[in-house]
N, C-alpha and C positions, 0 to 999 in steps of 0.2 A: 344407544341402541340396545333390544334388548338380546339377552346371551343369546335366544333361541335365532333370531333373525340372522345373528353373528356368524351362527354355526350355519347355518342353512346355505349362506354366500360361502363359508369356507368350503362347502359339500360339493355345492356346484363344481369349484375352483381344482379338487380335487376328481371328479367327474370327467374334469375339461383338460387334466393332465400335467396343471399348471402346479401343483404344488402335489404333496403326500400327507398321508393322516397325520403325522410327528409336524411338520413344520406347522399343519392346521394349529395342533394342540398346543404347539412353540406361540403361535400368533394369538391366541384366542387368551395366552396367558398375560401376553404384552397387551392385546387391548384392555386386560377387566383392570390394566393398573394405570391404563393412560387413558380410557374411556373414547380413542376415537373409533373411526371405525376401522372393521377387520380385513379390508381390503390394505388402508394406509398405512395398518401395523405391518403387513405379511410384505409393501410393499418396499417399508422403512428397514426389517432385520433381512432382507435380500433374499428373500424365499422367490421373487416373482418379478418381471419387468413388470412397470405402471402400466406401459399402453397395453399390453397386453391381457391385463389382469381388467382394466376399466373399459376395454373388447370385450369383453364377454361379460361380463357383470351388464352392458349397454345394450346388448343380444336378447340375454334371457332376461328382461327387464322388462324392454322396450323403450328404455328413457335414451336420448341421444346421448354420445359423449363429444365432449368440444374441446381444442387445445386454446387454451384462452392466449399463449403467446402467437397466433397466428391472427386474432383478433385486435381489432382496432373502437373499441367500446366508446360511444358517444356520451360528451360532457354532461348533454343532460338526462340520460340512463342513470349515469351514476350518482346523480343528484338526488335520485328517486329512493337510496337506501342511505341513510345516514352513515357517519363512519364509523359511529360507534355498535349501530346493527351488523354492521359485514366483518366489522373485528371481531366479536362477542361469538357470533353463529358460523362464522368461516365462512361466509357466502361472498359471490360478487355479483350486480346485476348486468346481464350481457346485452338486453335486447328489452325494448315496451314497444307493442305494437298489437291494437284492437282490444287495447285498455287492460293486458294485461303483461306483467315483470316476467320475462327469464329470470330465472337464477341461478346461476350456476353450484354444485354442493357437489361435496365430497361423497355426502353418505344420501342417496335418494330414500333408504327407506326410513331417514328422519320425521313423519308427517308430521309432530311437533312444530317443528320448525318452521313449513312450511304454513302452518296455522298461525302462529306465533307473526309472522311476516305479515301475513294478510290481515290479522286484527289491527298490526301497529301501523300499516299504510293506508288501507281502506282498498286496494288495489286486488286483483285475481293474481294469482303466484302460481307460475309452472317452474318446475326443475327439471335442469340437466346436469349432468355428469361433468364432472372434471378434477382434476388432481388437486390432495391440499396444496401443496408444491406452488403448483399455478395459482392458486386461487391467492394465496398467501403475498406471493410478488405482482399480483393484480392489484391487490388491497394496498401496498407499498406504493405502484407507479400512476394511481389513479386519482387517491385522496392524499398520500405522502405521508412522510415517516410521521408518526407517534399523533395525524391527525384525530383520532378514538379521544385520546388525552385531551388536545387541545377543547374537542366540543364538547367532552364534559366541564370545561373550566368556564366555559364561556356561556355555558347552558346556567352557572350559578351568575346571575345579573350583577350580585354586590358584591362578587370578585371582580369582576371585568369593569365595575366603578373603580375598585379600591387600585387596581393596578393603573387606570390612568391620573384618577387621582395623586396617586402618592410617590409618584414614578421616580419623581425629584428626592426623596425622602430615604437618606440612605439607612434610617433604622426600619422606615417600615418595605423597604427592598429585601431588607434581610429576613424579614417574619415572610414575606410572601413566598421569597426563596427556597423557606424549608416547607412549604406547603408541599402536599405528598405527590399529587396531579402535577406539579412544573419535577419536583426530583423524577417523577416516573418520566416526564418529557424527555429531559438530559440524558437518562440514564438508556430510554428508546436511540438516541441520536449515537450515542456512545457504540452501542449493541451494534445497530445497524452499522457502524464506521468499522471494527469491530470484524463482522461477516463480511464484509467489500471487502475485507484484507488492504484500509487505506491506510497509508504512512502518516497522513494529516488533511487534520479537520480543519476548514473555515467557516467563520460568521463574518459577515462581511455585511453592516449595514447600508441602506440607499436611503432616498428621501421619501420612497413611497412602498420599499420591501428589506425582508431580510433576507439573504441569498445564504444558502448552505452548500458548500461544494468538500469533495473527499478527490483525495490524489491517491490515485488507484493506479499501480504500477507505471509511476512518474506521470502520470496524465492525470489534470483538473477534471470532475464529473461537477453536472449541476444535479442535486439532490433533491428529488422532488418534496417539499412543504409546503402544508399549508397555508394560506396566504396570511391567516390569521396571527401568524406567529410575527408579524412585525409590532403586534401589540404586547408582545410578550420578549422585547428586546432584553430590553431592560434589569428586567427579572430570571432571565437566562443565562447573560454575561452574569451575574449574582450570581445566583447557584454554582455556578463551576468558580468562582472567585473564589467561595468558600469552600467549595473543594479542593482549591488549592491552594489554600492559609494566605489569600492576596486581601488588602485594604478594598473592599465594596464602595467606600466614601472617597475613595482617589479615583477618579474618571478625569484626567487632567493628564497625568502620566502615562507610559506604559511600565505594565508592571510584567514579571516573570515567576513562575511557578512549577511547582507537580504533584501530581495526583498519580497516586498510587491505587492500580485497583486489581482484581482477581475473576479470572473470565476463563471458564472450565480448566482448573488445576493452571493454569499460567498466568503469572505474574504480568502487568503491564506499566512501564511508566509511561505516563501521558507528561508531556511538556508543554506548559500553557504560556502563552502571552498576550499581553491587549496592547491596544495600540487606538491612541484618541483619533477620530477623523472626524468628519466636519458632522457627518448623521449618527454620531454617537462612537461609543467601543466597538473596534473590530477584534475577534479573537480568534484566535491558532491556536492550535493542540498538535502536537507530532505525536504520533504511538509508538514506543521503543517496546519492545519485543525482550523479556529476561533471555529467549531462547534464541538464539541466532548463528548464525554459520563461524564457527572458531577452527575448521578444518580450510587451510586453504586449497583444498584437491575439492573442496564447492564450492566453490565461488566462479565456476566459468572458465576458468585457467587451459589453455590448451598442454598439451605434454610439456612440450618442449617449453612454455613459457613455465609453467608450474616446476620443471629441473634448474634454469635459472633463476627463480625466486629462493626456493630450497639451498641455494647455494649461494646466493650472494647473500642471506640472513642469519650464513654462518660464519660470515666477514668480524675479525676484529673489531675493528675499525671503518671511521669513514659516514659518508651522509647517504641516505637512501631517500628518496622522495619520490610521493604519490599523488600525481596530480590531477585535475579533472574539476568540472564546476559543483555548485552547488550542490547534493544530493546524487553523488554518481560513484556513494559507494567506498571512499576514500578508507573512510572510518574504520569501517570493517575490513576492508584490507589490513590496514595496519593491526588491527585487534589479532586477525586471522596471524599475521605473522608472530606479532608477539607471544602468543599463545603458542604457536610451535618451536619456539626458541625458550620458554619459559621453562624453569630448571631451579633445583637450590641450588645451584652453584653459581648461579649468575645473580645478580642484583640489578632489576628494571625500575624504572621510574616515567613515571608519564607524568608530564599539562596539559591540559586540555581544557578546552571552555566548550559547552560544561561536559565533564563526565557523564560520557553516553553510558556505557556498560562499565560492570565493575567487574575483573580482573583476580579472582584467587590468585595470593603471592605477586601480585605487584603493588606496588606504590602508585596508588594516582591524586596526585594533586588537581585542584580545579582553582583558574584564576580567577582575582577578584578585582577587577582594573578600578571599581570605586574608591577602592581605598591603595592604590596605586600596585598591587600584585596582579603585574602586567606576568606576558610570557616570558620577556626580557629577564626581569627580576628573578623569578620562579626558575628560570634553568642557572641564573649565577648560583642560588642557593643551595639547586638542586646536584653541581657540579662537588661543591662541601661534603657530598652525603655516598662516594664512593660508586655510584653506579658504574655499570657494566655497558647496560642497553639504557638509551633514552628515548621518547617518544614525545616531539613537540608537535601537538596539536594543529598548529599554525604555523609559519613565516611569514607576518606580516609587514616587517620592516629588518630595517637594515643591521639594526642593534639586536634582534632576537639572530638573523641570517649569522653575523658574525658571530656571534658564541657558538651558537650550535656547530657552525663550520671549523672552530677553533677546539671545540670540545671533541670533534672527530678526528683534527691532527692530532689530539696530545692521547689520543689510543681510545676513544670512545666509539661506539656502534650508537649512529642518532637517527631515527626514523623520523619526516615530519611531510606535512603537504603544501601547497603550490596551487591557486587557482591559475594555471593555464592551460588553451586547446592543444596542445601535445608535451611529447616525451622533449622533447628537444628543446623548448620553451619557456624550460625551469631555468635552462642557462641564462639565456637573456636578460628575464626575469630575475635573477639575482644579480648580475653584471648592470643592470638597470637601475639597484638597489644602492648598489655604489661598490659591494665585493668586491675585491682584486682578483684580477684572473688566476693569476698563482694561486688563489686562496681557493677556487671553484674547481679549477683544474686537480689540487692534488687532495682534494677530500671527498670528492663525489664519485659512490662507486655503481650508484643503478638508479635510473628514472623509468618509474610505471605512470602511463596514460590510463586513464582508465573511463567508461563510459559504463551503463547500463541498457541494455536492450530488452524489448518484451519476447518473451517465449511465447511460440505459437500455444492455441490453446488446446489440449490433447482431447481434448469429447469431441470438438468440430473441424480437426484437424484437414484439410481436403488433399488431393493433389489436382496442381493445377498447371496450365500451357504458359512460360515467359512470357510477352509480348517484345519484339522484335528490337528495340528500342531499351529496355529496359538491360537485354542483354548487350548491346551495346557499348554500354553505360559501364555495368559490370566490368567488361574485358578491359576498360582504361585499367583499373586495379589486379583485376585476376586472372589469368587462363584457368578457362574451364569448357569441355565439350556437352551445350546444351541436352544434345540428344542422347548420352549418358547418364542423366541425371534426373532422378525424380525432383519434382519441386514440389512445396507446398504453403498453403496458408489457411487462417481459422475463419470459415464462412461466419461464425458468431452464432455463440447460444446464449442461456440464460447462462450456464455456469461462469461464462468469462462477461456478461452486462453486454452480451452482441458485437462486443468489438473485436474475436477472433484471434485475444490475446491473454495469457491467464500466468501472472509469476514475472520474474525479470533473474537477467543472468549479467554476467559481465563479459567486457570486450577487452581487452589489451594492447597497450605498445610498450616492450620492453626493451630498453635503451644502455646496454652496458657499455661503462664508462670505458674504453680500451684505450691505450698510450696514442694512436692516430686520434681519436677525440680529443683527449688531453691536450692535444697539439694544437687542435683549432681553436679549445675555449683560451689559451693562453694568447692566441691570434686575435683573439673578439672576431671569429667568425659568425657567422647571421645563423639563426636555429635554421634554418632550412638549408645551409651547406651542412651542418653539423647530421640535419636528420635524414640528408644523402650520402653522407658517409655511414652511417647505422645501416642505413638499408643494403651498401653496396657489401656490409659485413653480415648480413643474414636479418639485421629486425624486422621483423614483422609490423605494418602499421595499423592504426585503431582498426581504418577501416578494411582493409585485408583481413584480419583477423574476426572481423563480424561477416564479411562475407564469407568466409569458411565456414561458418555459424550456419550461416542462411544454408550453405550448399549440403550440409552435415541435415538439414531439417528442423534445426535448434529453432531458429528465427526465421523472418522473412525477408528480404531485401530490401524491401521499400522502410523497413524497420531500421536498418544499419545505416540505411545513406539519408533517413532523418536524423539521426543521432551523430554521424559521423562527417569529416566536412571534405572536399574531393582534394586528392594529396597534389598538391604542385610542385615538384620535385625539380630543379634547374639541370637544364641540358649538363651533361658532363663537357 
């Protein structure tokens, strides 16, 4: 647009009280370097709320403005602008009726654009107003990620041969794979996974599609793409193969990998695996984060549970374990502790499979069970080498449980985890394992339970009335007086994807080992006497402790009693 028109809308805006001459001259210098318009500069360096700014700019106009996430746009409206027109011009089309296109645009006094539109469809083109913001996540939920790429690949006819053609051909996969349009493909899918804030990517092939879903604070999303991209399976799994130095000509195994990439000033490891299924390669990506929570006063810790962490990880000796299922945070606990105990006076060592994060001034080994450096093996050797503190990745059998419980009688401090649903669990689970109770009894000095919960989302945060039942529900675990208590939950906007939840925190049950526990694991007591003696001694359980959450505002209720399971505690 040109400078003159630029300033003319900053004048009004300034007229209208919404901004001052300095933020104009602030904005007018961000757009001449970003060429959009000067409303979306002023609205981008925080000079001006959007609706506000696009109220009046829609006044003195007379063009409508529209919030496009209120709208429900028909499949074939948006058929009418290709995808790679609405990426290119930042447009989307809203509405066809009496032969001629809405469009919605950021900047109306583009008439460019609108000329531009109308020669390349043959159609009458009116514009309205609406944010790039919106316009952007319209363009994403309508024709789906990096579809722009796909229709220019598909627009070249003797690519779209060559790709079915040679599909079988793992040398000519590889030439396809470095083609610039499929790397800009991956690298759009990345980006987008990326801004979701997902832990992990799937491709997931079918017989008739390719499904792409992202876990977005511990919940599966399905990703909208284009349908197209089921012809582009093949050459996708490639590209990132090659990204992550895996064999292209092995589709028979799974293989494992990583890619290493850099996304504004932060380091990412990406973790890849494939995995043969019957309609081809399915692939996984996990995102690890260089930057991650090493302070255990964030990770969700209430006072009092974060004073008994603090203290029992300053124990000699003895076994600590963290248990919880898959992806509930385990790691980083452990990371979190070691990191506050971390010291030159002390000598740490960790196994792990594989080495999530690396550690200044620790030792971490990563196993290699192909060639038989199990975890077993890896702590006898690692016993040789003098540590202090140890950190076993796993217990997953009876011969890694015995060392590690042997290396904490003869004066070692060993951290490791446990997949079971509570603190009390680990016992059984090792007693199960074949341990002697003497052996569990007198080396175990603390069990953390741990879950993860979503945080409400703070842009759409509400409050809102219990339902009668719900509170009912609640008082099995908690006393609390409803009509003291604000409650609250996220109506859902764009910032959290509508689902009124944005981030994750953690829940606790902390279970110290006291000489009456001692007494029952030497008894082969059942975990649920064991985790009614905790309780009757102060523990707090998962789900108690997430209900605090909820009544604190952190989370929401229906949020902890999905994640947590109802405590059945036997009569005394």
């Amino acid at each position: 647009m040109p400078t003159r028109d630029n300033f003319l809308v900053g004048q009004m805006l300034i007229d209208e009280g919404v901004i001052t001459p300095e933020q104009l001259e602030a904005g007018l210098a961000e757009q001449k370097k970003t060429g959009e318009f000067i409303c979306t500069a002023l609205v981008k360096l925080g000079f001006a709320a959007e609706e506000m700014v696009f109220n009046i700019l829609s006044r003195h106009l007379n063009i409508p403005y529209i919030k496009l996430k209120n709208r429900n746009i028909e499949p074939l409206v948006i058929q009418k602008v290709p995808a790679k027109f609405s990426s290119h011009y930042k447009i989307i089309p809203v509405e066809f009726k009496d032969n001629t296109l809405v469009i919605a645009m950021t900047d109306p006094l583009e008439i460019q654009t609108l000329d531009d539109i109308r020669l390349l469809l043959g159609l009458e083109v009116k514009g309205v107003l609406a944010s790039e913001l919106e316009i952007l996540e319209a363009i994403r939920k309508y024709y789906g990620v990096g579809a722009e790429t796909l229709e220019k690949i598909i627009a070249r006819k003797s690519h779209t041969e060559e790709l079915k053609t040679h599909a079988e051909k793992a040398e000519d996969l590889e030439v396809l794979a470095e083609d610039a349009s499929i790397i800009k493909f991956v690298n759009q899918i990345l980006s987008e996974a990326i801004k979701d804030r997902a832990t992990d990517i799937h491709l997931e092939p079918f017989s008739d599609e390719l499904r792409v879903r992202f876990r977005i604070d511990g919940v599966l999303y399905d990703i909208n793409i284009p349908e197209s991209i089921k012809y582009f399976h093949a050459v996708i799994i490639s590209r990132i193969k090659i990204m992550a130095h895996l064999n292209i000509a092995e589709r028979r195994l799974p293989q494992d990998g990583r890619i290493k990439i850099k996304v504004v000033k932060e380091e990412l490891d990406l973790r890849v695996s494939t995995l043969p299924t019957v309609f081809g390669e399915a692939l996984h990506i996990r995102v690890l984060s260089s930057h991650f929570f090493l302070e255990l006063g964030k990770l969700g810790l209430s006072l009092g549970n974060l004073k008994i962490i603090e203290e029992v990880i300053k124990k000699p000796h003895g076994v600590i374990f963290v248990t919880g299922p898959t992806g509930s945070g385990k790691s980083t606990t452990l990371y979190a502790a070691l990191s506050r105990i971390n010291s030159a006076a002390i000598k740490i060592i960790t196994i792990e499979d594989p080495v999530e994060y690396q550690l200044r001034g620790i030792n971490q080994i990563q196993v290699v069970p192909q060639i038989g450096f199990t975890f077993s093996s890896a702590l006898r050797h690692m016993l040789r080498h003098d540590p202090d503190v140890m950190m076993v990745g796993e217990v997953r059998d009876y011969e890694t449980a015995e060392i590690a419980i042997r290396a904490a009688l003869t004066g070692h401090l060993v951290f490791s985890t446990l997949h079971t649903n509570d603190a009390a669990g680990a016992v059984t689970r090792l007693l199960d394992m074949g341990i002697e109770p003497f052996l569990v009894s007198s080396s175990l000095e603390c069990l953390i339970a741990q879950r993860l919960v979503r945080l409400i989302c703070p842009k759409c945060k509400t409050a809102i009335k219990l339902k009668q039942e719900l509170v009912k529900q609640i008082k099995k675990d908690i006393e609390f007086d409803p009509g003291k208590i604000e409650f609250y939950e996220g109506k859902g906007c764009q910032e959290c994807r509508f689902t009124g939840y944005h981030g994750r925190t953690g829940i606790h049950e902390i279970l110290m080992v006291t000489q009456p526990i001692r007494e029952l694991i030497l008894n082969r007591a059942s975990s649920q006497q064991i985790k009614q003696k905790a309780v009757s001694e102060g523990m707090r359980t998962l789900r108690q402790d997430g209900l605090r959450k909820a009544l604190e505002g952190i989370t929401t209720f229906t949020e902890v009693i999905r994640v947590t399971q109802q405590e059945e505690l036997p009569e005394e």
